[in-house]
N, C-alpha and C positions, 0 to 999 in steps of 0.2 A: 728106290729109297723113298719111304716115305712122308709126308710133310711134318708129322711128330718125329720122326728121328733126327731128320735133314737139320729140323731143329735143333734138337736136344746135341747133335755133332756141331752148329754153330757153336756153342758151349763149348762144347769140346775141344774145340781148336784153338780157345783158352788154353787148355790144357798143361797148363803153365809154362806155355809157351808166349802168354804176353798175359798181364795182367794188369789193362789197361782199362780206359774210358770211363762214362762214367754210368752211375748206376749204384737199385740202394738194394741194401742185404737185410734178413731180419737177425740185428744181432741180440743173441740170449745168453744167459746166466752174466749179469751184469756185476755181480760182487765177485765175478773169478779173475779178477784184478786183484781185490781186497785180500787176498789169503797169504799170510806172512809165513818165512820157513819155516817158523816154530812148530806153525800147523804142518805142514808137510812132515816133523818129525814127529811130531806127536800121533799125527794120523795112523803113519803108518806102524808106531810102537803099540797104537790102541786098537787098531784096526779098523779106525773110522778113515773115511778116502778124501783125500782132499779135489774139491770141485772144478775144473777149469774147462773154460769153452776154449774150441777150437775151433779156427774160420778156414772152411774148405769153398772150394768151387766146383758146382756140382756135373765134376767131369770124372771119366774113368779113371786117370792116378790116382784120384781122392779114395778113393777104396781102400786103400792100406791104410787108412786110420780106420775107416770101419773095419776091415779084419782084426785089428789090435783091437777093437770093442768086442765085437761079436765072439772072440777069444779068448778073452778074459785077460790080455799081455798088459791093460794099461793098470786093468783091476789089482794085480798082483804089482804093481809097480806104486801101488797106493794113490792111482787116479779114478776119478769117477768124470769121464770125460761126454761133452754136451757138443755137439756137431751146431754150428753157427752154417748158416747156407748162401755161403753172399753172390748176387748175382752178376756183381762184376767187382771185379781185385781193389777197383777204385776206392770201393765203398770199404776195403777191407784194412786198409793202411791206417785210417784214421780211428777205427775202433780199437785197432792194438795200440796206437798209440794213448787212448782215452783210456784204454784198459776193459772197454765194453768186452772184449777179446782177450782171454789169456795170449794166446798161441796164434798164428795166420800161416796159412802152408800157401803161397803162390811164387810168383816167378822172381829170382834173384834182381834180376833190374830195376823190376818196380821198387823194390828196397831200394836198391844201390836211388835210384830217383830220389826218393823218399826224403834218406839221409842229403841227397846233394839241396834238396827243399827245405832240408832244416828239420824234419824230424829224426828224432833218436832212434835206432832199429836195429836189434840186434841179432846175427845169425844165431839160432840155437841147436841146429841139428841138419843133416841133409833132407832130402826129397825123394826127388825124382830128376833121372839124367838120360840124356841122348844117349842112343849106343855107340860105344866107340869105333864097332868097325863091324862089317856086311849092310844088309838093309838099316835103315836110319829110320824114324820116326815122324821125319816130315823132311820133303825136299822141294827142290823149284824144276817147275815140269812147263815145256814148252810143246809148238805143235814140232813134228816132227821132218814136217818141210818148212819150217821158219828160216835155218841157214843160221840158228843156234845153238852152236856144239859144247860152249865152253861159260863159265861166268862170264868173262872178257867182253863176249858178244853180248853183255846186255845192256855193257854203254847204250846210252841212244834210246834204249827200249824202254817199255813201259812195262812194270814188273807191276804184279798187283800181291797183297798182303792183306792182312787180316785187320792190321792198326798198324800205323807208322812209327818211327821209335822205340821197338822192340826188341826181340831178338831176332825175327826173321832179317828184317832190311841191314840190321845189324851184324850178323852172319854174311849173308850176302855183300855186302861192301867190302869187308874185309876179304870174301873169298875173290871178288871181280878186283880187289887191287893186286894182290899177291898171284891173279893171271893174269896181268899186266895192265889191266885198266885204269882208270882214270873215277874212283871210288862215283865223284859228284856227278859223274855223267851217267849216271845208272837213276831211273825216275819209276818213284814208287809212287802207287794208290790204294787205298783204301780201298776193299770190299767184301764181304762175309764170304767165309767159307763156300757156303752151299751155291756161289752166285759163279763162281769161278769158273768150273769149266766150260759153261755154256757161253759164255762172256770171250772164253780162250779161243774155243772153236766157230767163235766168230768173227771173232781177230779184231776186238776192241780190247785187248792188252796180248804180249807180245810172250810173255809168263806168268805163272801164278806160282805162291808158294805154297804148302798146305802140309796139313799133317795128317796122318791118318785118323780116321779110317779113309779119307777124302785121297789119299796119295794110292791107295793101293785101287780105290774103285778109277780115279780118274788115268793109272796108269793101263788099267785095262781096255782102256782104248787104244788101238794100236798107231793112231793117228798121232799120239801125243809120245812123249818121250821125255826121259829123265835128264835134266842139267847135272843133278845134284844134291847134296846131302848138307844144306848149309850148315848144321849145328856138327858134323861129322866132317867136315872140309876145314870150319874153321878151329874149333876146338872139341875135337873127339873124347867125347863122356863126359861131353855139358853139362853141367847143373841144368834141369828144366822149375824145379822148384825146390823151395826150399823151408826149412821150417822155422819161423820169427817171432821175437817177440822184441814189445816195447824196450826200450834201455831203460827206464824207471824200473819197469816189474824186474827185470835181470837184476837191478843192481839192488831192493827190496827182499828179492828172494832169488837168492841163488843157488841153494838147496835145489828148490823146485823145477827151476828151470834145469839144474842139471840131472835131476831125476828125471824129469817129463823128456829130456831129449835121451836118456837113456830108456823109455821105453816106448819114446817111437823107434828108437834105434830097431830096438828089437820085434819090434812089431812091423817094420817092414823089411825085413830080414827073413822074417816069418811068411808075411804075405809072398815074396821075391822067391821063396824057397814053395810056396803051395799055390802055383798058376792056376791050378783046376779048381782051389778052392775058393781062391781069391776071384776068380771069373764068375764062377758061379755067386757070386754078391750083385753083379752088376747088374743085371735084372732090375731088379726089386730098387739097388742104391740109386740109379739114376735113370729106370724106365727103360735101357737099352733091353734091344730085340734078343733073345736068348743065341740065335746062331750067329748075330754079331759080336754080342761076349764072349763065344768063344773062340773065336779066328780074330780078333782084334788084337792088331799089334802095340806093344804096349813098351813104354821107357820102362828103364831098372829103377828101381826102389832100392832106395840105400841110406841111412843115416849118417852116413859118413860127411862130414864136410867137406867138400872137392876146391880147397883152398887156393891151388893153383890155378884150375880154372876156374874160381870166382874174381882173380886178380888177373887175369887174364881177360874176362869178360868185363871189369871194368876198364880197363887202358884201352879194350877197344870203345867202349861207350864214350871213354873219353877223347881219344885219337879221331872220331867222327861228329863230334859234340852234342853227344846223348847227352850226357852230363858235364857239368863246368870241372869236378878233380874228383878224384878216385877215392872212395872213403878209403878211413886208414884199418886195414884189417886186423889190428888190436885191438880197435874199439868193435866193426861190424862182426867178427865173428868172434864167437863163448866157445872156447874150448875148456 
C-alpha cells in the first residue's frame, strides 16, 4: 500500500464509522440555509432547482451522493446539490448548525453528541449501515497466538481504535459485557488506521479494530486472526451514517427537507442497486487506486431510517457514558 492510499484509507476509516476530532472543512454555498419551502415549491413548478450544499467526508460511502449527481436523481428531485468536503466530522456539526451546510451525511453518534451538547440536529434520511450478517465492514483482529478467542478476553488488554468514544469502543464493550466481561476493564488507545498492524505484530497493543480496506489486507496475514464483527455482534445492520440536518432549517422548510431526503432515498437505492457503477466513481471521487474500487468492500446504502437501531445505539452510548440521556426520537428523527 502505498503512502497516498494508506492515507487517503486513514480517511476512510472515517468512514462514518466515527466522526470525530477536530479539524476544518471548506464549507460552500453559504445561503443554502436561506432557501424557504416556498422556493422548493416554486422551483420545482418552474423548473428552477433549489440550491443546497451537502457536507460529505471524503471517504468511499460518500459516493452515493455523487451517483445521485452524476445521474441526474437529485436534479429531477428539483435539487441543484454542491458537495462541501470536510476534513474531519468535527468541523461538520457546527456548520449545519449555522446553516453554512444544508444537509451533513456522517456518523449517527456524533449527532446523538451533538444534541446531548445542546445543539439542535435532526435525522433526515438514512445513510450507510453495517451488514447484518456474513463478512462485516470492520472488526477487532488480534494476533493469533495472543490466547484471545473471545471479546471477554480483552478485559485487561489493550485494544487500539481509531478515536475513543465512538462506535468502535462502543460496540465493543457492549459485545465484551454480553460475553461476560466486566465492560471497564477492557482499555482503549488511540491510533490511525495505517499504524495498527505493525504496532499489533509487535505486541504494543494486544488488538486493533479497523475497517476495511485495512480488515481484509491485515487479515491476510495468517498470524493475525478475527475476534469479531463489533457493529454485527452488537447490533446487526448498524447505521454507519446518517443523513442531518440543523432543527431550525427542518422546522423553516420542511417541504425541503422531506424532498431532499426523498431523493437521496432514491439516489442510494440507485447507487446500492449499480456496484459497478457506483465503483467505477471512486477513482476520480476520492483518488482511490482503480483495482482497489473495485474489490473494496463496502456498507449498504440505504435511506431508510434504521430507528430501532439508532435507539438502540443510543441506550448503549448512554449505558457506557458516551452521552449523559438519549435524545428523544420524536425530535432527532423527521419522518
Amino acid at each position: 500500500m502505498n503512502k497516498k492510499f494508506a492515507s487517503l484509507m486513514a480517511t476512510a476509516a472515517v468512514a462514518g464509522l466515527a466522526l470525530t476530532g477536530c479539524g476544518s472543512g471548506s464549507p460552500t454555498g453559504e445561503d443554502g440555509g436561506s432557501t424557504s419551502a416556498g422556493a422548493s415549491e416554486g422551483g420545482a413548478a418552474s423548473g428552477e432547482l433549489t440550491p443546497v450544499t451537502v457536507g460529505v467526508l471524503p471517504i468511499a460511502p460518500s459516493v452515493g451522493v455523487q451517483y445521485g449527481i452524476e445521474n441526474g436523481i437529485f436534479e429531477e428531485h428539483g435539487f441543484e446539490v454542491e458537495l462541501s468536503t470536510q476534513n474531519a466530522g468535527a468541523a461538520m456539526l457546527p456548520a449545519v448548525s449555522n446553516q453554512q451546510i444544508t444537509f451533513g451525511v456522517g456518523n449517527p453518534l456524533s449527532v446523538m453528541t451533538a444534541v446531548d451538547q445542546g445543539l439542535d440536529m435532526r435525522i433526515a434520511a438514512g445513510y450507510s449501515n453495517s451488514l447484518a450478517e456474513g463478512d462485516d465492514i470492520a472488526g477487532v483482529v488480534t494476533r493469533a497466538d495472543s490466547g484471545i478467542e473471545g471479546y471477554a478476553d480483552l478485559a485487561g488488554k489493550v485494544t487500539s481504535v481509531n478515536a475513543l468514544r465512538t462506535l468502535g469502543d462502543l460496540t465493543i464493550m457492549n459485545d465484551a459485557e454480553e460475553a461476560g466481561a466486566d465492560p471497564e476493564a477492557l482499555e482503549f488507545n488511540e491510533m490511525p488506521f495505517p499504524d495498527m498492524p505493525a504496532q499489533l505484530e509487535q505486541g504494543n497493543v494486544d488488538a486493533i479494530w479497523v475497517p476495511e480496506p485495512f480488515l481484509t489486507n491485515v487479515l491476510a496475514d495468517e498470524a493475525n486472526t478475527l475476534v469479531g464483527y463489533s457493529f454485527q455482534d452488537a447490533i446487526p445492520g448498524m447505521p454507519t451514517m446518517v443523513t442531518f440536518t440543523s432543527g431550525a432549517y427542518a422546522e423553516e422548510n420542511p417541504e425541503i427537507v422531506a424532498d431532499f431526503a426523498a431523493a437521496m432515498t432514491e439516489a442510494l437505492a440507485a447507487s446500492e442497486e449499480d456496484p459497478e457503477g457506483t465503483r467505477a466513481l471512486l477513482p476520480e471521487f476520492i483518488d482511490l487506486p482503480e483495482e482497489v474500487a473495485q474489490n473494496l468492500k463496502m456498507e449498504e446504502l440505504s435511506g431508510e431510517i434504521r430507528t430501532d437501531q439508532l435507539n438502540k445505539t443510543a441506550e448503549l452510548a448512554v449505558k457506557y457514558g458516551f452521552i449523559g440521556e438519549a435524545p428523544d426520537p420524536s425530535q432527532l428523527f423527521i419522518q
